[in-house]
Structure formats: C-alpha cells, structure tokens
ROBA-163489 format. One record per residue (C-alpha): chain; residue number from 0; z, x, y. Coordinates in Angstrom, 3 decimals. Example, Ala and Ser with C-alpha at 12.3 -4.5 7.8 and 13.67 -1.06 7.14 Angstrom:
2
{"A"; 0; {7.800; 12.300; -4.500}}
{"A"; 1; {7.140; 13.670; -1.060}}
This chain:
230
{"A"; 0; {-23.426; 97.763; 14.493}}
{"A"; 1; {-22.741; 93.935; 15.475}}
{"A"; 2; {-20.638; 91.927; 17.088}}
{"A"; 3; {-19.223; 88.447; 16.917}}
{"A"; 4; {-20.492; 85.874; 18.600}}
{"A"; 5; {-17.874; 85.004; 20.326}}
{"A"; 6; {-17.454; 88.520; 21.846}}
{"A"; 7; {-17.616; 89.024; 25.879}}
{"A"; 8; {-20.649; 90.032; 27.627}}
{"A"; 9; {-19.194; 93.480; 27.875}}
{"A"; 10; {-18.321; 93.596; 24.327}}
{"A"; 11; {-21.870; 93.238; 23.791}}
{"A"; 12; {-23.244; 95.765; 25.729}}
{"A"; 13; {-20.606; 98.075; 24.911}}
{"A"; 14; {-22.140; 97.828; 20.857}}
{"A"; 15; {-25.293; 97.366; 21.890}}
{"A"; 16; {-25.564; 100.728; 23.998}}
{"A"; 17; {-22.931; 102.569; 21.427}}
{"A"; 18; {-25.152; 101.382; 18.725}}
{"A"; 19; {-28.431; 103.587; 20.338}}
{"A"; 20; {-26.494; 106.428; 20.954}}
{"A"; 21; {-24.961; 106.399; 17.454}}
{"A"; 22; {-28.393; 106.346; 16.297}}
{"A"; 23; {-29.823; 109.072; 18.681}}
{"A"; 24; {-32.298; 106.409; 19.859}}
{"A"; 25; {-30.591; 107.086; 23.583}}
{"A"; 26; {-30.462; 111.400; 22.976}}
{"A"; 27; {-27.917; 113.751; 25.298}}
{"A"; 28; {-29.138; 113.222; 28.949}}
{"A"; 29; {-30.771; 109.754; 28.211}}
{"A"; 30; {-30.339; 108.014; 31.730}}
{"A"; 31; {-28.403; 104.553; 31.196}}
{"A"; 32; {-30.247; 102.386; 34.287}}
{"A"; 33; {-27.849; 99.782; 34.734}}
{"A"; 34; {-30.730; 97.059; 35.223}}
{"A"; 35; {-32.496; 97.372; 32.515}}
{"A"; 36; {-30.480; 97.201; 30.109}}
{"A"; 37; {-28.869; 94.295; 31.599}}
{"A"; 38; {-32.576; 93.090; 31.509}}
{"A"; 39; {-32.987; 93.881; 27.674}}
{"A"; 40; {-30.054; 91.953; 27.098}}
{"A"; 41; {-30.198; 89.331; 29.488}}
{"A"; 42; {-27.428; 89.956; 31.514}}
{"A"; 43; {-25.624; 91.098; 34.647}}
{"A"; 44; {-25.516; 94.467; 35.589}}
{"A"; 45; {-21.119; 93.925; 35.931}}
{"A"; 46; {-20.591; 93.513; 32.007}}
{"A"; 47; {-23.001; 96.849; 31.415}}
{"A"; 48; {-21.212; 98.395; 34.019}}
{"A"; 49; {-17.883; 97.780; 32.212}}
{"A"; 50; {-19.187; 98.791; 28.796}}
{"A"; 51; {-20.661; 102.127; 30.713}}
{"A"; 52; {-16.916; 102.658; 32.361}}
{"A"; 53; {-15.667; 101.943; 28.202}}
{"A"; 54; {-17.930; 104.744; 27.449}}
{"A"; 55; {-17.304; 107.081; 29.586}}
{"A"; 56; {-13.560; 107.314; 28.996}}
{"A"; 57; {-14.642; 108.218; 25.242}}
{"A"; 58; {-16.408; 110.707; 26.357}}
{"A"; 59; {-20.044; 109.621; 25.391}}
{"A"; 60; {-21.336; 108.458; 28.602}}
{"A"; 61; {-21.194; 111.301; 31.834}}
{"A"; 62; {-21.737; 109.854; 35.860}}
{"A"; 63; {-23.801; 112.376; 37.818}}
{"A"; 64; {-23.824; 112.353; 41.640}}
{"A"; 65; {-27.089; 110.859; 42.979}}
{"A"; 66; {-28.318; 110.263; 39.407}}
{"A"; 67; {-26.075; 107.853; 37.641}}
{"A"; 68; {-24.878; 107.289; 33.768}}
{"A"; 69; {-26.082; 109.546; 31.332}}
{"A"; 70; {-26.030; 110.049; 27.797}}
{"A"; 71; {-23.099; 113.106; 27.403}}
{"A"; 72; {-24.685; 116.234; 26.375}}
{"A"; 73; {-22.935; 118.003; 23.097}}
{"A"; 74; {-19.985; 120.676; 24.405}}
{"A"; 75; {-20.912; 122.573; 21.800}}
{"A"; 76; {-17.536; 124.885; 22.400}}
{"A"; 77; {-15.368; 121.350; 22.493}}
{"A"; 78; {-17.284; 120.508; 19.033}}
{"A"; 79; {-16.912; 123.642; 17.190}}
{"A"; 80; {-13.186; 123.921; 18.549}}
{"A"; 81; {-12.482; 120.262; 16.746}}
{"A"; 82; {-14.543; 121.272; 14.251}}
{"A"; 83; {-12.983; 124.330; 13.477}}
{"A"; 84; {-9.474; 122.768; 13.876}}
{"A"; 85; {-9.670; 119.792; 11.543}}
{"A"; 86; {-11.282; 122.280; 8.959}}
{"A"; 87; {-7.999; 123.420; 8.674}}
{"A"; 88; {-5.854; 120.679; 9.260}}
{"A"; 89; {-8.238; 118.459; 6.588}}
{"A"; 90; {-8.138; 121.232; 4.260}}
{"A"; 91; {-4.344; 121.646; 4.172}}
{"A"; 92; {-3.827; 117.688; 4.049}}
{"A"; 93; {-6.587; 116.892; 0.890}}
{"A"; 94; {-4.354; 119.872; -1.114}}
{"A"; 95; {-1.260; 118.482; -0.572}}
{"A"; 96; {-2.601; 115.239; -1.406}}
{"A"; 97; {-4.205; 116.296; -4.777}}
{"A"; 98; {-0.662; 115.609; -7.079}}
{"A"; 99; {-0.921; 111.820; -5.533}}
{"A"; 100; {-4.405; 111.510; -6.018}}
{"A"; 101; {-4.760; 109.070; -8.917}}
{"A"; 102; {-7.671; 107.961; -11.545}}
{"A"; 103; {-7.830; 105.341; -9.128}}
{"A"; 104; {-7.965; 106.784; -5.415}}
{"A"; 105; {-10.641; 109.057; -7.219}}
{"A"; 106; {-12.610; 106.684; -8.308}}
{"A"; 107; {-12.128; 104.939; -5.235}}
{"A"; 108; {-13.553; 108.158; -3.261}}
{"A"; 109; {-16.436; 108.547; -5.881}}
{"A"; 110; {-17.435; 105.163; -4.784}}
{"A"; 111; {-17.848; 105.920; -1.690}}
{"A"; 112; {-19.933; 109.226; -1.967}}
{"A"; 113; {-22.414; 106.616; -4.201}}
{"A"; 114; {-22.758; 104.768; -1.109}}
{"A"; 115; {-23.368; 107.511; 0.523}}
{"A"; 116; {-26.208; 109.031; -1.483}}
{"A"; 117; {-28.011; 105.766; -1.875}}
{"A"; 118; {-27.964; 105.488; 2.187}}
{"A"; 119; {-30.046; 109.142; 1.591}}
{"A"; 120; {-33.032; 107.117; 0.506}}
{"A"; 121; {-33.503; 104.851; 3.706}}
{"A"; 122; {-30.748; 107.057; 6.218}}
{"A"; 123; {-28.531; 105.440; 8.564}}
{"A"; 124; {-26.702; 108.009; 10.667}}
{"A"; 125; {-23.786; 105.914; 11.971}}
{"A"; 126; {-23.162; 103.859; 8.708}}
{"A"; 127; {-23.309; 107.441; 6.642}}
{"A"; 128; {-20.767; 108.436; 8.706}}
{"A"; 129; {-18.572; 105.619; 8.880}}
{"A"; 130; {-18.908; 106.131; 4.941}}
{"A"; 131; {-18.087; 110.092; 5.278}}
{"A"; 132; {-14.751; 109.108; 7.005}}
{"A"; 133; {-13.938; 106.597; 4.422}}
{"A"; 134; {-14.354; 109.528; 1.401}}
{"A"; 135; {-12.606; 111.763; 3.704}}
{"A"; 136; {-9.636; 109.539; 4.266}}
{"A"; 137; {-8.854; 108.349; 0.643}}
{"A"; 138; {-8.422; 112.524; 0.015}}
{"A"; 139; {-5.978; 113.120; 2.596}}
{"A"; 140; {-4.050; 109.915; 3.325}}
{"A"; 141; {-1.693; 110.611; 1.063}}
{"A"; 142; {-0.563; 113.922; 2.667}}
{"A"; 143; {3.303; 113.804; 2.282}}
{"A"; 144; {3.854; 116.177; 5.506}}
{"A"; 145; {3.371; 113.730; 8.260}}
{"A"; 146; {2.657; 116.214; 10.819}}
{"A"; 147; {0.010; 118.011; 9.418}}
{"A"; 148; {-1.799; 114.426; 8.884}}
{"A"; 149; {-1.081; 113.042; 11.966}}
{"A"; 150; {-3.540; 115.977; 13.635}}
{"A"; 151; {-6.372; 114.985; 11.051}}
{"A"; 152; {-6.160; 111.295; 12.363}}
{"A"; 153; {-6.160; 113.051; 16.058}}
{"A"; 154; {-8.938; 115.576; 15.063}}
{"A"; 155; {-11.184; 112.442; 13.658}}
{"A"; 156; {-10.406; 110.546; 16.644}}
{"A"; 157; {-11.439; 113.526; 18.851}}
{"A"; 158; {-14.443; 114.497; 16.705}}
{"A"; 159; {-15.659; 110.490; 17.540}}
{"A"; 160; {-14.957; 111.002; 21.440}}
{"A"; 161; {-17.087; 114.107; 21.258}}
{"A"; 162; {-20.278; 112.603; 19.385}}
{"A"; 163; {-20.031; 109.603; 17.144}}
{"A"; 164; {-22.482; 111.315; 14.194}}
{"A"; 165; {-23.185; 114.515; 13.689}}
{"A"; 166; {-25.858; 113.161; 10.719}}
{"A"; 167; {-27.646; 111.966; 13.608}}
{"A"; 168; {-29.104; 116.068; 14.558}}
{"A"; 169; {-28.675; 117.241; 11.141}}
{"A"; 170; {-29.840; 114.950; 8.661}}
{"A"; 171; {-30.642; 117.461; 6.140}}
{"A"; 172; {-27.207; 118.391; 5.846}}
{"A"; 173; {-26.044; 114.585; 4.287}}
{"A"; 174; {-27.497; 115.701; 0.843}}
{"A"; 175; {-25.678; 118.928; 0.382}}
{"A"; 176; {-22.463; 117.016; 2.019}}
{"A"; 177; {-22.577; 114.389; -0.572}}
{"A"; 178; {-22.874; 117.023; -3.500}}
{"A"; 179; {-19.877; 119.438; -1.929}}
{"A"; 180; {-17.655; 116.012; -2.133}}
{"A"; 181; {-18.451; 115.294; -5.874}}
{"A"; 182; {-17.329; 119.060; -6.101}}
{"A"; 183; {-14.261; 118.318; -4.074}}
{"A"; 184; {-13.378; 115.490; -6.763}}
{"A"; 185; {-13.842; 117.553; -9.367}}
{"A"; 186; {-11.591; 120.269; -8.505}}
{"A"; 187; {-8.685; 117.585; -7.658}}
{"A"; 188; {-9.765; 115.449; -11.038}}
{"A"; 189; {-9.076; 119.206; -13.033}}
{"A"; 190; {-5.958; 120.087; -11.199}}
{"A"; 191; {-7.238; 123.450; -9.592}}
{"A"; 192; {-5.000; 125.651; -7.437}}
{"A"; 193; {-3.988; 123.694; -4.227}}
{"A"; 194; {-5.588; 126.370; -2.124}}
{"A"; 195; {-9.118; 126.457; -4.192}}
{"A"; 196; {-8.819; 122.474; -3.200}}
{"A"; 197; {-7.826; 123.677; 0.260}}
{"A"; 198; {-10.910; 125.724; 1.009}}
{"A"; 199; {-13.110; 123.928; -0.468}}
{"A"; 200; {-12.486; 121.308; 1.987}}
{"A"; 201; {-12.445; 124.047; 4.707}}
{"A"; 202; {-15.415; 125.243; 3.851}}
{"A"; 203; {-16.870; 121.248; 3.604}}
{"A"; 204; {-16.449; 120.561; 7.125}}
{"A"; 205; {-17.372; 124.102; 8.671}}
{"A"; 206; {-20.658; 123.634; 6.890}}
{"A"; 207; {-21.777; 120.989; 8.971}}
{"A"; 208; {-20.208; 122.626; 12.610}}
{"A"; 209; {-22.580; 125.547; 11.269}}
{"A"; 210; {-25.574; 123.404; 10.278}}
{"A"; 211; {-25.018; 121.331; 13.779}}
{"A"; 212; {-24.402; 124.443; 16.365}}
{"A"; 213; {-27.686; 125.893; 14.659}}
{"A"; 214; {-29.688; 122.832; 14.898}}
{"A"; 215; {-28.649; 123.144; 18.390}}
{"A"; 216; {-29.640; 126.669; 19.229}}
{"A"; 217; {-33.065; 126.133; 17.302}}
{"A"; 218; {-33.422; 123.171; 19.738}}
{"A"; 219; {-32.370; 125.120; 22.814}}
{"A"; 220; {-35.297; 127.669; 21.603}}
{"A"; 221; {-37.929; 124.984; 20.400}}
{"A"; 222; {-37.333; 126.506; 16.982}}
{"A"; 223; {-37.961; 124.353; 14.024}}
{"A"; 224; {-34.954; 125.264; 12.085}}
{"A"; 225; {-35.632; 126.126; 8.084}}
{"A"; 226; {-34.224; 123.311; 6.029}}
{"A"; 227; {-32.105; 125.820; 3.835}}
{"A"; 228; {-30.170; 126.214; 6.824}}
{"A"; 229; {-28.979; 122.425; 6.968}}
C-alpha cells in the first residue's frame, strides 16, 4: 500500500500502520507505541495519533485503559455473523446477476482470478484480497434488486471494518478459493439453475468463515491445523 507524496503526515501513518496490519506483520494485540512509530517514520507523535483515532473508528485499532492502542483482536462471533450474512446476501445477488453477465464481464472476472493465482506463487495477503473483491464485484454488480445489493456493498464494507484480510490467517485457503471461482464462472458461462449459482456462491464464502474460525481455534489450542482443513 502507498501513498502520494503529497499526502499529510497522518495520511502517511494511517497507510503505513494499515499496511502492517493488513499484512499481519502488527498481529491482534500488537501494542501501537505512539513514539516509535513516529520514530520509524520520522515524525510527531500528533499525525500517528490521528491515523490511530482513523483506525480505531474502523474498528482495527482498540484503546485499553493503562495500556494504550492495540491491534483489535478478531470477534470471531462479529466475523462469522458478517460472514454468514453476506453468504447469503452475495449468493442471492451473483444469481440474479447471471442473465446480465456477459462474454465480457466473464472474461473480465476470469481475469481477475489469473491475477489472483499468479499472486499464489509469491502471496500478498492484502493485494489478494483487494483482487478477491474485484472478482466478487464484477458477479454481483449487476444485481437488478437494489436492496438485496445494497447489503453486499454494506456486508463488504463491514467484513473490512472487522479485519482487512482474512488470507492473512488462512493462506492455504487462497488456492482452493481461486479454483471454487473458476467453478463459479463456469456454472454462470453454462446457464445453470439460478439457485445451483446461488449456493455455490454461498457455499464460496462460508468456506473461508469455516477455514478462518478453525484456524482460530487451532491457534487458541496451539494446534497446527491440517492443511485439508484450509
């Protein structure tokens, strides 16, 4: 992630530190010490201090009593909840959008999941996710019900508040996310039932709450976790 040159001090630090926690360098409970990063990036303490405050009213930065900023630990019920939620809501919205899904937006899409699988090779958590939103979005921006896609925008937006990649604990699970979405296009490409299309979307994003939640729990019991599971 960069910035412009010409962006504020507290620009800076606000990409800088979202940057390290995008890319699990600064993990859940990390302690942000105001000083030093201002010292790593040669600056005040007031701009970090603003791009903390920016942080912390998206949810990815917590202020303990006596203790300071910290990196927000996962609520793994808020997670799964949003998870669960825009499951649904994605599912629904990619199988109403199939009849306006062209040769074009498809190819389009297919593009993207290349991307994606060459970032396999040398794996960048944030950009693999920036890239999994783009797929995503070409599938259901087309939804004609208006409602139904304006809570996958909010669902996205609240999946991003909650922890910016969820590649970044399970990176075993980008492979067998990048191979579900080339079976996503193919089901639109050969006009299957709308609610085949539906759950196979479903199914798409609950696979990675599961593989997340029991990365999680295998962490919480210093279990490796099996990589079938991812």
């Amino acid at each position: 992630m960069t910035t412009p040159l010409t962006a504020s001090k507290s620009e800076q630090a606000y990409v800088w530190i979202r940057s390290r926690i995008s890319s699990h360098a600064f993990g859940p409970g990390f302690r942000l010490v105001l000083g030093t990063v201002a010292d790593e990036l040669g600056m005040s303490v007031v701009p970090v201090r603003e791009a903390i405050r920016r942080l912390e009213a998206e949810g990815l930065v917590t202020f303990e009593r006596n203790v300071g900023a910290r990196v927000s630990l996962v609520d793994e019920s808020e997670y799964a909840h949003t998870m669960q939620t825009l499951g649904l809501v994605e599912g629904a919205a990619t199988a109403l959008s199939a009849p306006f899904l062209d040769a074009d937006a498809l190819a389009r899409a297919e593009q993207v999941n290349d991307r994606m699988v060459r970032l396999l090779e040398s794996f960048d958590a944030h950009r693999f996710t920036e890239l999994n939103r783009q797929f995503h979005s070409v599938l259901y921006e087309p939804c004609p019900n208006p409602h139904i896609l304006d809570l996958v925008q909010r669902g996205w937006a609240r999946l991003s508040g909650i922890r910016d990649s969820t590649f970044a604990f399970v990176p075993g699970r980008a492979g067998h996310s990048v191979e579900e979405h080339v079976q996503i296009l193919d089901l639109i490409r050969t006009g299957a039932d709308p609610l085949e299309i539906e759950l196979a979307a479903r199914n798409h994003r609950w696979r990675t709450m599961d593989a997340f939640l029991a990365a999680r729990h295998a962490d919480a019991l210093g279990v490796p976790e099996a990589p079938e599971a991812l």
